[in-house]
N, CA and C atoms as a LAMMPS dump frame, in Angstrom:
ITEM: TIMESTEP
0
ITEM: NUMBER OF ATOMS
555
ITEM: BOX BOUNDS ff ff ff
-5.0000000000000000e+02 5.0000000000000000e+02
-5.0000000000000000e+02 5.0000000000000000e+02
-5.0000000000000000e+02 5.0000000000000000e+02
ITEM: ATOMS id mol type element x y z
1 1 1 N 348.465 71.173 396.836
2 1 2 C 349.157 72.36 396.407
3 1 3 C 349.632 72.147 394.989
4 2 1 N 349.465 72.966 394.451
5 2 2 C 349.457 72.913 392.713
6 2 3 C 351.167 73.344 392.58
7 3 1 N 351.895 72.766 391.271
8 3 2 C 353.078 73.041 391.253
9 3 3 C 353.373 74.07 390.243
10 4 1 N 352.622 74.037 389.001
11 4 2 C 352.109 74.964 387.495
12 4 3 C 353.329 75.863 387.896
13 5 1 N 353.176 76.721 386.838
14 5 2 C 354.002 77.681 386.8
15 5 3 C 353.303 79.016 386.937
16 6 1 N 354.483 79.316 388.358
17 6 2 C 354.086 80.805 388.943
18 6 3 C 355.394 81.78 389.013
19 7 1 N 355.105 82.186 389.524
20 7 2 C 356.366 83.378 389.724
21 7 3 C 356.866 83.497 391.18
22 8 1 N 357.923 83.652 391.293
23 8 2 C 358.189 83.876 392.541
24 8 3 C 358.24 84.239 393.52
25 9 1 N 357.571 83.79 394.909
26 9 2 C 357.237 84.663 396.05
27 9 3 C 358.504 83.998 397.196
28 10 1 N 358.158 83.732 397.949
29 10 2 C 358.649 83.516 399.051
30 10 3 C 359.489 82.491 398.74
31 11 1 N 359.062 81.171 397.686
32 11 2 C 360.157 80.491 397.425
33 11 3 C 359.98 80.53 395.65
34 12 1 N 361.425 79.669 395.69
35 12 2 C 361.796 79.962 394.077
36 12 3 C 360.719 78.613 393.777
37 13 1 N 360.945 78.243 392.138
38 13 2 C 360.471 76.969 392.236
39 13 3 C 361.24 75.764 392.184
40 14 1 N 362.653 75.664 392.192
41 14 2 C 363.397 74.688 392.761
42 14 3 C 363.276 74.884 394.362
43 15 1 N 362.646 75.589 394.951
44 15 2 C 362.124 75.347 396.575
45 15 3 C 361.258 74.428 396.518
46 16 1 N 359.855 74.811 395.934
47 16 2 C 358.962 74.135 395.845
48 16 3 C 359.305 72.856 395.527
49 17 1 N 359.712 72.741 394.74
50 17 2 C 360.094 71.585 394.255
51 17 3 C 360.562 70.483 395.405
52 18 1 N 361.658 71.007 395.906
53 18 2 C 362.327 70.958 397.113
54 18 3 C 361.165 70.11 398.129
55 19 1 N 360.48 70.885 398.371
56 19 2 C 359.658 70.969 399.609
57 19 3 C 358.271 69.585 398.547
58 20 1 N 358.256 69.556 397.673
59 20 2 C 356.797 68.923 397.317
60 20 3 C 357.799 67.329 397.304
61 21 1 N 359.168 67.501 397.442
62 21 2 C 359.71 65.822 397.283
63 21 3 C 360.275 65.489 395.758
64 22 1 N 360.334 66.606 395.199
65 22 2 C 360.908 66.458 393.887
66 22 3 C 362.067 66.62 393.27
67 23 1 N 363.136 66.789 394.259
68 23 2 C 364.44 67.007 394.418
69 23 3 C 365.338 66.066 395.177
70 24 1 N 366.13 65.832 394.569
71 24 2 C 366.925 64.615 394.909
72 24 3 C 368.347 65.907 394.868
73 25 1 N 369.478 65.959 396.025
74 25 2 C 370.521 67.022 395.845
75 25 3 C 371.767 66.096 395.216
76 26 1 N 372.77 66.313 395.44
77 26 2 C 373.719 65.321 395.109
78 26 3 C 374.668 65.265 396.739
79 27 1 N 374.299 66.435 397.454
80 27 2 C 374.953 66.122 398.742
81 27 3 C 374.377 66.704 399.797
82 28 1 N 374.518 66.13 401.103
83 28 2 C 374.45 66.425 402.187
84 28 3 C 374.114 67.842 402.322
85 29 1 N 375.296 68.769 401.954
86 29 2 C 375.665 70.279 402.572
87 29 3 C 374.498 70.545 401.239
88 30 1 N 374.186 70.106 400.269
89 30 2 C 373.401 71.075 399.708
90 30 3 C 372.052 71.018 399.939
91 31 1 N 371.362 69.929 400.152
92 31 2 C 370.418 70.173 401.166
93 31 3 C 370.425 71.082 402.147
94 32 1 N 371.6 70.875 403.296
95 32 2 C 370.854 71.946 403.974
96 32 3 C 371.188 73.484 403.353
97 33 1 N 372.428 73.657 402.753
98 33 2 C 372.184 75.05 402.048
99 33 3 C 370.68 75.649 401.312
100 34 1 N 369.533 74.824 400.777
101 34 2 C 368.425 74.465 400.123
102 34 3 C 367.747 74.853 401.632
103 35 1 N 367.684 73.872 402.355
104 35 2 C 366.843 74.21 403.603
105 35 3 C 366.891 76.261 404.188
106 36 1 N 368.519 76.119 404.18
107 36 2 C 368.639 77.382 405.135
108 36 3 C 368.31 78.7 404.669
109 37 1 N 368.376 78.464 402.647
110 37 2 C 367.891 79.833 402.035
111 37 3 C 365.945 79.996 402.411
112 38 1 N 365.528 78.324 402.447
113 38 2 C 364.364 78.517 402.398
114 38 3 C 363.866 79.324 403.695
115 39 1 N 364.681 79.171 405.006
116 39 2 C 364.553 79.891 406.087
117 39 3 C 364.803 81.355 406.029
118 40 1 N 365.832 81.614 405.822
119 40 2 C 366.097 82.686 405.671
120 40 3 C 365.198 84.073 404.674
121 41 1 N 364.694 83.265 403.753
122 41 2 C 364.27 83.466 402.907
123 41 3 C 362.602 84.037 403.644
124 42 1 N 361.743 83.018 404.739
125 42 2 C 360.908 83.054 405.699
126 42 3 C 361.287 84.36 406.607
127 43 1 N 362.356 84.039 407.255
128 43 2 C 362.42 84.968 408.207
129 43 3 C 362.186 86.226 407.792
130 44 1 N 363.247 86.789 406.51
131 44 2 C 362.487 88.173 406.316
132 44 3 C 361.561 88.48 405.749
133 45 1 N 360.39 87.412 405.07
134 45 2 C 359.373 87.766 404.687
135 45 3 C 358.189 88.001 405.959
136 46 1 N 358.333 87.711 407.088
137 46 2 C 357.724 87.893 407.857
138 46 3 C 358.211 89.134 408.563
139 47 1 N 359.144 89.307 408.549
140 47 2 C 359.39 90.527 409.057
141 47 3 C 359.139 91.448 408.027
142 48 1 N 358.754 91.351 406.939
143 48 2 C 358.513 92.146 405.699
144 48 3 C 357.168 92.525 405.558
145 49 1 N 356.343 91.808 406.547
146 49 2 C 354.579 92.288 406.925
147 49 3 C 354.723 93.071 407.82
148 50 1 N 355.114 94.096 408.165
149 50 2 C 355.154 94.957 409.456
150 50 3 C 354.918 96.493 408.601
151 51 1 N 355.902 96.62 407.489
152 51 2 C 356.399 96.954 406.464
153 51 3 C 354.943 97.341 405.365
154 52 1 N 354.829 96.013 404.943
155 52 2 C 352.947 95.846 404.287
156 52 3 C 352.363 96.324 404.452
157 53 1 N 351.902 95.951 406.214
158 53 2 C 350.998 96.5 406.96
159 53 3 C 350.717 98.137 406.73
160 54 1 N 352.067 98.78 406.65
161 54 2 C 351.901 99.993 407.244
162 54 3 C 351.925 100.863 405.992
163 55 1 N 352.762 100.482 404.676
164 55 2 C 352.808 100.994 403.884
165 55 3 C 352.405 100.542 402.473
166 56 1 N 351.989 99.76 402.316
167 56 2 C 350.946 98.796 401.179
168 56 3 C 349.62 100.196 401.043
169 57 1 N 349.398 100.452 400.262
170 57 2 C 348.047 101.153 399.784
171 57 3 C 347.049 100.057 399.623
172 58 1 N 345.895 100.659 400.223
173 58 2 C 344.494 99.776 400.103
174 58 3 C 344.319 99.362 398.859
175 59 1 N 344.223 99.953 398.134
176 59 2 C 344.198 99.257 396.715
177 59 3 C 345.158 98.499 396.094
178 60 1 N 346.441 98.516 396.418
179 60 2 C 347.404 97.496 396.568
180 60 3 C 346.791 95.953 396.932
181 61 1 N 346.461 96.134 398.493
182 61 2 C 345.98 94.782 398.861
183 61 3 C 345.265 94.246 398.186
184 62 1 N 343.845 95.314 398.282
185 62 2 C 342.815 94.974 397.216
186 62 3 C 343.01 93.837 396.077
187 63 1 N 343.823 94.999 395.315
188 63 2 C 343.921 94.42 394.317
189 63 3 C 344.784 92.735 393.64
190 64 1 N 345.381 92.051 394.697
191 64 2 C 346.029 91.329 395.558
192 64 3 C 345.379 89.925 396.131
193 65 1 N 344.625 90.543 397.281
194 65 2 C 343.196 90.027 397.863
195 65 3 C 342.163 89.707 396.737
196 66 1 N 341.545 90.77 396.98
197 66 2 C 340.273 90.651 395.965
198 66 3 C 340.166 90.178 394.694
199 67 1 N 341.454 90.543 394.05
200 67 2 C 340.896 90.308 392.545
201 67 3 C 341.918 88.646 392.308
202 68 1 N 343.145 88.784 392.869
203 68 2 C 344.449 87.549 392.261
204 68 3 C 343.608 86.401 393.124
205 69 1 N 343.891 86.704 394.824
206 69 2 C 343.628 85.998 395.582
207 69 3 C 341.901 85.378 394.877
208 70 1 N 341.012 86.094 395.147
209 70 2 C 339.652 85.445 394.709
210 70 3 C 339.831 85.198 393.143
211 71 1 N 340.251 85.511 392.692
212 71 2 C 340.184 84.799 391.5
213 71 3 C 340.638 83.52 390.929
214 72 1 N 341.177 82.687 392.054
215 72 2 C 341.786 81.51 392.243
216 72 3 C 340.77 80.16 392.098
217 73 1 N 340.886 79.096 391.04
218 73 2 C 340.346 78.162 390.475
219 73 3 C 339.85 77.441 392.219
220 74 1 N 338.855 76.73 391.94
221 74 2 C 338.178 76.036 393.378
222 74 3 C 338.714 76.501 394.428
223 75 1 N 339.256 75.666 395.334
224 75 2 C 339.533 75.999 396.585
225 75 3 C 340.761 77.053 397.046
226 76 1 N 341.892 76.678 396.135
227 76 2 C 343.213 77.339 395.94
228 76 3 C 343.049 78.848 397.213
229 77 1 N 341.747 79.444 396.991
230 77 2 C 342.465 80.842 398.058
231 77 3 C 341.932 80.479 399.31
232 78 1 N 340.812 79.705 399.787
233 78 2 C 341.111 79 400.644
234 78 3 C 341.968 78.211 401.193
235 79 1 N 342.508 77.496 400.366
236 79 2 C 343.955 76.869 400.7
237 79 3 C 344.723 77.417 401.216
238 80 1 N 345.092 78.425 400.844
239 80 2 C 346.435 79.409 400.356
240 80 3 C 346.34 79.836 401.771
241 81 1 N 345.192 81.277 401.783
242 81 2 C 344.723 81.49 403.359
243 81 3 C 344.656 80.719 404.592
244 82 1 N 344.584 79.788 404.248
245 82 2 C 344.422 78.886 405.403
246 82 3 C 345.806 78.258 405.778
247 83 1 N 346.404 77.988 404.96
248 83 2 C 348.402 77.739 405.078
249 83 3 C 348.577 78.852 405.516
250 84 1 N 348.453 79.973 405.209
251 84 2 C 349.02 81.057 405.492
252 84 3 C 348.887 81.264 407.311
253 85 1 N 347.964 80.934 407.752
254 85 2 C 347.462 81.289 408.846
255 85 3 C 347.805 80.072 409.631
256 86 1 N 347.748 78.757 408.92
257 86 2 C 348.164 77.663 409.927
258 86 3 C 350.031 77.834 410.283
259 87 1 N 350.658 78.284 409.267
260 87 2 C 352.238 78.632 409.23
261 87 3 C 352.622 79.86 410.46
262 88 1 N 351.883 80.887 410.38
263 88 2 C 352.146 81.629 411.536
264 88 3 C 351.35 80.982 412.843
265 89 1 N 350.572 80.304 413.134
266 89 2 C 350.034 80.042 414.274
267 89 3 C 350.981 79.322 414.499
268 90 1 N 351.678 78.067 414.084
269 90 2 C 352.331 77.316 414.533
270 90 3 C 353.614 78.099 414.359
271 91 1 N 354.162 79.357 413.847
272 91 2 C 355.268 79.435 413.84
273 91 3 C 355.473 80.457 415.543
274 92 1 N 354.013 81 415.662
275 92 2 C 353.938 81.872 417.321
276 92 3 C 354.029 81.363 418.097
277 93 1 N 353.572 79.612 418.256
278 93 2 C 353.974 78.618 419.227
279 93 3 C 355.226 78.335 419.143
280 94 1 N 356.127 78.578 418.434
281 94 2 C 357.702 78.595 418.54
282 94 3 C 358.275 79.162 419.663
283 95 1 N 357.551 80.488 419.617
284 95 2 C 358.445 81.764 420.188
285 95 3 C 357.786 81.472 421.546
286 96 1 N 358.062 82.832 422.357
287 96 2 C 357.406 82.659 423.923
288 96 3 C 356.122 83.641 423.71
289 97 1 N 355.989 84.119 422.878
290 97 2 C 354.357 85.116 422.681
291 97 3 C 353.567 83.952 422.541
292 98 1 N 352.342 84.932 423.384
293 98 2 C 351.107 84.345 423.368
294 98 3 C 350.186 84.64 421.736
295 99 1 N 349.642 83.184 421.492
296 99 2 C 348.85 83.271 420.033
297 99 3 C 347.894 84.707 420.327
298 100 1 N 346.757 84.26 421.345
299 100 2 C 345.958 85.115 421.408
300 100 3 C 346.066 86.663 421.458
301 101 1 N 347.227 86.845 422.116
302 101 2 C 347.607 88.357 422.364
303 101 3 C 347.742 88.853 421.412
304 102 1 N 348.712 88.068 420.293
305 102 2 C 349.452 87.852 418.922
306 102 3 C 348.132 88.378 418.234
307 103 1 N 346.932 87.424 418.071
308 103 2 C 345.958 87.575 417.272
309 103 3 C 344.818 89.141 417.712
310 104 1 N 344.956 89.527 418.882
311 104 2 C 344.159 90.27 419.322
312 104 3 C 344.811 92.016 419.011
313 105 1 N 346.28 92.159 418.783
314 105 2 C 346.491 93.22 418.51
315 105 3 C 346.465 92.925 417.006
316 106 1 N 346.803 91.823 416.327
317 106 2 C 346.921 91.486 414.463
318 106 3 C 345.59 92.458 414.405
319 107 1 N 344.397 91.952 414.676
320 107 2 C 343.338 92.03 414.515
321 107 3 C 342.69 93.921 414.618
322 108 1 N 343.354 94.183 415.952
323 108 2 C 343.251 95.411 416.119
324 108 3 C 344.208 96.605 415.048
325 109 1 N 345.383 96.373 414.853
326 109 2 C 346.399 96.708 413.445
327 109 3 C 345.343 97.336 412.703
328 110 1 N 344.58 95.989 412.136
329 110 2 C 344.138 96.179 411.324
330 110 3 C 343.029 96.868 411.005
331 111 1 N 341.694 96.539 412.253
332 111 2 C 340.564 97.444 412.579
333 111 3 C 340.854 98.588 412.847
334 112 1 N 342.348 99.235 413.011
335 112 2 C 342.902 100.516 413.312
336 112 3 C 342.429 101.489 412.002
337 113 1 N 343.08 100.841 411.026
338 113 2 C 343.05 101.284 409.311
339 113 3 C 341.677 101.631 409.274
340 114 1 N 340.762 101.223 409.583
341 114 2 C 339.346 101.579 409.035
342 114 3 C 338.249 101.966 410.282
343 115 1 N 339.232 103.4 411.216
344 115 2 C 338.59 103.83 412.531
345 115 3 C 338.201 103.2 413.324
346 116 1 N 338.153 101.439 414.088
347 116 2 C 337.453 100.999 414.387
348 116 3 C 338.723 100.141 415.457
349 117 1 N 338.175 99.848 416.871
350 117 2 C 338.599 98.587 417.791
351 117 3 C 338.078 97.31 417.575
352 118 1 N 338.458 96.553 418.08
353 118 2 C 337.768 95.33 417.873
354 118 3 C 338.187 94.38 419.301
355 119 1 N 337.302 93.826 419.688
356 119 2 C 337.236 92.736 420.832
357 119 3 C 337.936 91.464 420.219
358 120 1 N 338.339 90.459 420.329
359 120 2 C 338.293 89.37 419.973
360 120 3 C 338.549 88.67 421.121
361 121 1 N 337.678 87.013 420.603
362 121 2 C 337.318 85.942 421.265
363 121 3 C 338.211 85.304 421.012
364 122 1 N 338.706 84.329 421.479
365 122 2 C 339.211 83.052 421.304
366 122 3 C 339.216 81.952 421.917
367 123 1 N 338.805 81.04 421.586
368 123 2 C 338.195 79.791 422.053
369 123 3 C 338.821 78.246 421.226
370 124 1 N 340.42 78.065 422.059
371 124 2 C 340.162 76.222 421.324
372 124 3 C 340.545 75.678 422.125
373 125 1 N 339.682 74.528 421.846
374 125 2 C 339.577 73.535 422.781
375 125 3 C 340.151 72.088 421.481
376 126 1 N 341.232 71.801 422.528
377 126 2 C 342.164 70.824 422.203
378 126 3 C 341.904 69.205 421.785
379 127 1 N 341.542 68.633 420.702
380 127 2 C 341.407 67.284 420.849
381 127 3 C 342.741 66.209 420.254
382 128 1 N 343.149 65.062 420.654
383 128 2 C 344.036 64.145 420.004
384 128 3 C 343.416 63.841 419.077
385 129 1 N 343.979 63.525 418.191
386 129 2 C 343.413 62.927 416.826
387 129 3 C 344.017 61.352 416.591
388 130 1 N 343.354 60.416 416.809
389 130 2 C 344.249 59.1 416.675
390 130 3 C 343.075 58.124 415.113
391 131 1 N 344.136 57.568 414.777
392 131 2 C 342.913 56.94 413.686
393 131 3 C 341.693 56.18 414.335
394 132 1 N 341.699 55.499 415.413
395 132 2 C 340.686 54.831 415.939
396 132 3 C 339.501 55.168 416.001
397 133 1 N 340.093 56.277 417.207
398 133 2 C 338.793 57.483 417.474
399 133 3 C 338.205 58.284 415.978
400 134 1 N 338.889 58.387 415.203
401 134 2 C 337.906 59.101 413.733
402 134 3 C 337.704 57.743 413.061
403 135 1 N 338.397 56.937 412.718
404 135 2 C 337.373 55.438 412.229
405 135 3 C 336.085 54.829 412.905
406 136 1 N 336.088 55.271 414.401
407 136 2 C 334.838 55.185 415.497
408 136 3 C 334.172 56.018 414.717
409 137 1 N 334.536 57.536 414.277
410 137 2 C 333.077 58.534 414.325
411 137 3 C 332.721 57.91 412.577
412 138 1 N 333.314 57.671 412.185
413 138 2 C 332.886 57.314 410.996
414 138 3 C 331.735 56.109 411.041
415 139 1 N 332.161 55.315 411.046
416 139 2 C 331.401 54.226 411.774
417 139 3 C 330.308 54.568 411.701
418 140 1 N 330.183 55.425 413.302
419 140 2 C 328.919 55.859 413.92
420 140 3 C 328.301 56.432 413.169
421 141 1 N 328.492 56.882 411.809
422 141 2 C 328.313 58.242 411.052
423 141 3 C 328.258 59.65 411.289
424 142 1 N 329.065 60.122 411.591
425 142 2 C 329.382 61.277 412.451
426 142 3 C 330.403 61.656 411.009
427 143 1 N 330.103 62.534 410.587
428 143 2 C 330.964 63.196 409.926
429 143 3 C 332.07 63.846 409.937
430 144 1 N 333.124 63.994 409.27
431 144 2 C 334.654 64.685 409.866
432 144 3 C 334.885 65.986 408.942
433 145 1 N 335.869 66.335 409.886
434 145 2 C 336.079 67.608 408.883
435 145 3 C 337.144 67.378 407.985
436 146 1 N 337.39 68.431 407.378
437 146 2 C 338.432 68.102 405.999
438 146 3 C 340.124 67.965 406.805
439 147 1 N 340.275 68.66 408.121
440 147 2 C 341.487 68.321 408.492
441 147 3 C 341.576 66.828 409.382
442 148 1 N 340.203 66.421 409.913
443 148 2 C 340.302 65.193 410.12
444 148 3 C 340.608 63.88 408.982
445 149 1 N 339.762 64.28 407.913
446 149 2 C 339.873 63.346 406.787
447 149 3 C 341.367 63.363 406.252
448 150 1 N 342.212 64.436 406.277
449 150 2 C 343.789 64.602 405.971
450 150 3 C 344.385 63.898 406.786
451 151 1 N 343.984 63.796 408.381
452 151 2 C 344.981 63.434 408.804
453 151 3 C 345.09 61.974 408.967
454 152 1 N 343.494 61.256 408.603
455 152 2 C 343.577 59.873 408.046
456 152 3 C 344.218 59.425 406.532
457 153 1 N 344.02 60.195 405.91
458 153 2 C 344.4 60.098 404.68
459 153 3 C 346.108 59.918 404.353
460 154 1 N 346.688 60.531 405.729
461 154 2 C 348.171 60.199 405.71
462 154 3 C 348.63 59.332 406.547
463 155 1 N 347.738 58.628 407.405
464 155 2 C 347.817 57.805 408.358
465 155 3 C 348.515 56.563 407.934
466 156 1 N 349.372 55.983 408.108
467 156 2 C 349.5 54.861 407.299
468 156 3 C 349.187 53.705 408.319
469 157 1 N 348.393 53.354 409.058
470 157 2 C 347.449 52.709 409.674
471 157 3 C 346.265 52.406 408.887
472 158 1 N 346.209 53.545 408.064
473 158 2 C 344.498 53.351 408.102
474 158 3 C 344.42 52.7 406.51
475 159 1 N 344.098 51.883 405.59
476 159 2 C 343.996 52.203 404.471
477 159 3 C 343.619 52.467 403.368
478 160 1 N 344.307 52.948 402.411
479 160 2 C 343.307 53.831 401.316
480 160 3 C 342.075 53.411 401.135
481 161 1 N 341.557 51.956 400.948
482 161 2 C 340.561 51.133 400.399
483 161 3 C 339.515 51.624 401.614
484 162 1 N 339.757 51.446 402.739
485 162 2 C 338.958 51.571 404.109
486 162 3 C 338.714 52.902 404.517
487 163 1 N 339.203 54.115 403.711
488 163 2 C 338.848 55.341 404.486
489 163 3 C 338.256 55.535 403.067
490 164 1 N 338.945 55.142 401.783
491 164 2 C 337.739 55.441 400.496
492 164 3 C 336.104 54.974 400.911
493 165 1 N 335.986 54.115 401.433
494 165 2 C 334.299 52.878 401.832
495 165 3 C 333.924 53.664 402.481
496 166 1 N 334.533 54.619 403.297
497 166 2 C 333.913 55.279 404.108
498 166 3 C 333.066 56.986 403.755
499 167 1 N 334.222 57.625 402.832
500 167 2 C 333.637 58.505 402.175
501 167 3 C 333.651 58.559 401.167
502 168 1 N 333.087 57.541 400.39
503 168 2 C 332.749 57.32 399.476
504 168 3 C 331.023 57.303 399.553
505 169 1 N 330.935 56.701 400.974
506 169 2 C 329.421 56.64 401.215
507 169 3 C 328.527 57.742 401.663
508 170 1 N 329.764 58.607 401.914
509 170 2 C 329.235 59.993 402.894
510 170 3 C 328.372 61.193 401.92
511 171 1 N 327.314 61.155 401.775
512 171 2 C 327.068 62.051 400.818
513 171 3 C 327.265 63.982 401.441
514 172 1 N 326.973 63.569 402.788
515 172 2 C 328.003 65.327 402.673
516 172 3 C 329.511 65.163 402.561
517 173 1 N 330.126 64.813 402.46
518 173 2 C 331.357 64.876 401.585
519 173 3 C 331.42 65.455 400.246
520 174 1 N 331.675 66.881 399.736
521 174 2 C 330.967 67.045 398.264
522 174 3 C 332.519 68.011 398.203
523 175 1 N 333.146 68.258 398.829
524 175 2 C 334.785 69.012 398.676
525 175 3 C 335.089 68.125 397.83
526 176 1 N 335.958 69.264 396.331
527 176 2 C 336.553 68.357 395.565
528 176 3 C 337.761 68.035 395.853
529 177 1 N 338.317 68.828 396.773
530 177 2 C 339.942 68.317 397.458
531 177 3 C 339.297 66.656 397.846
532 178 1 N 338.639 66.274 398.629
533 178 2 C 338.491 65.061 399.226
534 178 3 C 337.97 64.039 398.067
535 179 1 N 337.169 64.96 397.199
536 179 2 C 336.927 63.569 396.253
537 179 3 C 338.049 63.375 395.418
538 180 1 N 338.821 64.352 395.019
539 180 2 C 339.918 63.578 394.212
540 180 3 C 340.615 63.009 394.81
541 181 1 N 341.443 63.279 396.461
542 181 2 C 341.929 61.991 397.4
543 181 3 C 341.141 60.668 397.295
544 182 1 N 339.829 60.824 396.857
545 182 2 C 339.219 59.342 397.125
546 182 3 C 339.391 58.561 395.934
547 183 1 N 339.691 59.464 394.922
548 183 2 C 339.74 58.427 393.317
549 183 3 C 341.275 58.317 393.305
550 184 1 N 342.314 59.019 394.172
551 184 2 C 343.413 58.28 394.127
552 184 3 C 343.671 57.14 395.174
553 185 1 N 342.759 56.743 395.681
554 185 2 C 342.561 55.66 396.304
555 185 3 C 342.774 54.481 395.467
């Protein structure tokens, strides 16, 4: 996650800051004062998509989506999208709603806007992730995905030198998120 200078959304950039480990407070209570705006700050932005949803003009998003969002250097709106979506999935496992239900009317919301229903599937199937078992598939040469390779990459079991040997050798490995983790190896 890039720190550069942006403008402010959801957090300021003494949040960010905050949150990337770059803040040292001088006390206790101001940490969590720091923590609780950042919540608070969450809570009504999510309740502030209901809102979006309904009254955002298409070309609003569009323009948003399509042009800010895709116009984002390498991976960045993948990134972005993909936080975005890992933050509410795990924030629906909080509550007592079901993801899927969650995702099956999101989905419909939205296929509403443009005359249309929509079915949706959902299908996951659960695995542990331990370093062993992904140092095994490596091994074997079995390739990982980019959230497997993260979650070795923070492993502090595993180390830098020994998961670099490994994809370092991998020639489908070609994500530049992963190759620059490997030259900070």
């Amino acid at each position: 996650m890039n720190g550069g200078d942006r403008e402010r959304g959801i957090l300021t950039e003494a949040d960010r800051a905050y949150l990337r480990g770059e803040t040292e407070f001088s006390s206790v209570q101001s940490e969590r004062n720091a923590r609780a705006r950042i919540r608070d700050r969450l809570f009504e932005s999510v309740r502030d998509f209901e809102l979006l949803v309904e009254g955002l003009e298409d070309h609003d998003r569009e323009l948003v989506f399509g042009k800010r969002v895709g116009a984002l250097d390498g991976h960045e709106a993948f990134d972005a999208l993909v936080s975005a979506q890992a933050l509410l999935y795990r924030g629906i496992g909080d509550t007592d709603l079901d993801f899927e239900s969650v995702l099956h009317e999101a989905v419909n919301v939205a296929e509403a806007g443009e005359g249309r229903a929509a079915t949706v599937d959902l299908d996951v199937t659960y695995e542990r992730l331990s370093p062993e078992s992904l140092l095994h598939k490596l091994e074997e040469g079995e390739g990982l995905s980019l959230t497997e390779l993260a979650y070795l990459h923070g492993h502090d079991d595993v180390s830098r030198e020994r998961l670099a040997r490994h994809v370092a050798d991998d020639e489908t490995v070609d994500d530049g998120r992963i190759q620059s983790k490997v030259t900070e190896f």
